[in-house]
C-alpha positions as CSV (number, residue, x, y, z in Angstrom):
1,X,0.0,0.0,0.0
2,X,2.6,2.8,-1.5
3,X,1.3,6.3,-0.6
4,X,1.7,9.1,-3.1
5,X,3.0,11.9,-2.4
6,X,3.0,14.9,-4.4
7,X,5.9,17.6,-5.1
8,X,3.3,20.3,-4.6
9,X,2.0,18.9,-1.2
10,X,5.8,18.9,0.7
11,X,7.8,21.4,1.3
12,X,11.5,20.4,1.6
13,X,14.2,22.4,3.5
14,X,18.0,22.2,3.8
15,X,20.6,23.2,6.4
16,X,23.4,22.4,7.9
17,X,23.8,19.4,9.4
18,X,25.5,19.1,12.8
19,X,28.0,17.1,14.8
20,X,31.2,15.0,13.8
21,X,32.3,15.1,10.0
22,X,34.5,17.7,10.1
23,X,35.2,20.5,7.6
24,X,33.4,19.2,5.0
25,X,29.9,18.5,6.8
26,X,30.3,22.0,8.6
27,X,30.4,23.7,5.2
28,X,27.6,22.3,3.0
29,X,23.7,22.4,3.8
30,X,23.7,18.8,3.0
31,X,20.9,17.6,5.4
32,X,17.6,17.8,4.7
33,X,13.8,18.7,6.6
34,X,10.6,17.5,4.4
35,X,7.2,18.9,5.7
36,X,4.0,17.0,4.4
37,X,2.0,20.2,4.6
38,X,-1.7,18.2,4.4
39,X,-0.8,16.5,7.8
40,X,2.3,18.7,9.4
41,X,4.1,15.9,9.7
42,X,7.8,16.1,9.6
43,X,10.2,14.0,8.3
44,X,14.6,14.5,8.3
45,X,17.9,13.0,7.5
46,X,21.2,14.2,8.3
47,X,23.3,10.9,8.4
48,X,24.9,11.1,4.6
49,X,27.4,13.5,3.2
50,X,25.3,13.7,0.1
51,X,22.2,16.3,0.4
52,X,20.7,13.5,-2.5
53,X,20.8,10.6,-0.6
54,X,19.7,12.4,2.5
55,X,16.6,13.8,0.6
56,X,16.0,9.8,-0.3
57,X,16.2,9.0,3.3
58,X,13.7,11.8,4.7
59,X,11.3,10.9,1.7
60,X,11.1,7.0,2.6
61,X,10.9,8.1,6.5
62,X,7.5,10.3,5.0
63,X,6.4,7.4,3.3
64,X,6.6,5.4,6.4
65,X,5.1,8.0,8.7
66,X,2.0,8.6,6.2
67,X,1.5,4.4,6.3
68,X,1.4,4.5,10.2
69,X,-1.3,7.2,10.3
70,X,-3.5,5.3,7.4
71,X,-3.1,2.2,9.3
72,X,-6.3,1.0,10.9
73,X,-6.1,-0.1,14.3
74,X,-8.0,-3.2,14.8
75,X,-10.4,-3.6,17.7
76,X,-9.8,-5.8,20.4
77,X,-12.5,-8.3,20.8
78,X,-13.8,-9.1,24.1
79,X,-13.0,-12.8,25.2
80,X,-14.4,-15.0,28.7
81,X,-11.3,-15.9,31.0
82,X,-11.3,-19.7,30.6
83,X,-12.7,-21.8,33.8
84,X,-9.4,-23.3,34.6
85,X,-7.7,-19.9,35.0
86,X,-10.6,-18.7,37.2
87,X,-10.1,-21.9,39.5
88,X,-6.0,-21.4,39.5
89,X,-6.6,-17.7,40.8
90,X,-9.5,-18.6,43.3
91,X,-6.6,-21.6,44.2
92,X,-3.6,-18.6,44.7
93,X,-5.9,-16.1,46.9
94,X,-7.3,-18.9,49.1
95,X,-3.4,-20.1,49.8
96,X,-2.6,-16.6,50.2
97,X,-5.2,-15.9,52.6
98,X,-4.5,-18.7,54.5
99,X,-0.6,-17.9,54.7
100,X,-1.4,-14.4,56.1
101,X,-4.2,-16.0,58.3
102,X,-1.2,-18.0,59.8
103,X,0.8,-15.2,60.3
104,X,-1.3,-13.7,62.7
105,X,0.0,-15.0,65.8
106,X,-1.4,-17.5,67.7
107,X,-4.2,-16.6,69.8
């Protein structure tokens, strides 16, 4: 289920990417910011030297941001608690009881 999404509805931005890399990633605005203006949702990449491969990177990051929101979210359905469990906690809280019962001192 691929997603289109069209030049005229992103708006991409670029800047300078930060952190270790030296001279050359401190003088090129190789990393890039795509807005999906429909939604506002925000998608970057800053990793490659290369502003084209980072513009990849933030597109398939907006693909897969725009697949999460079209996802639908199935409901849970409702199931009984089988009887065996039901007996195996009723089994637990009457040892329990009975342990704290003892622990009472003696009277």
């Amino acid at each position: 289920m691929a997603i289109e999404i069209r030049e005229s509805d992103i708006k991409v931005e670029f800047y300078r990417a930060s952190g270790p890399g030296g001279q050359h990633r401190n003088t090129t605005d190789s990393a890039v910011r795509i807005r999906h203006l429909p939604t506002g949702i925000v998608a970057q990449a800053c990793e490659s030297r290369s502003q084209t491969q980072n513009r990849e990177t933030a597109l398939k990051r907006l693909q897969q941001a725009l697949e999460r929101l079209e996802r639908k979210i199935k409901k849970r359905i409702a199931t009984n608690v089988p009887r065996r469990a039901k007996e195996k906690r009723l089994s637990e809280k009457r040892i329990t009881s009975e342990k704290k019962r003892l622990r009472s001192g003696v009277e």
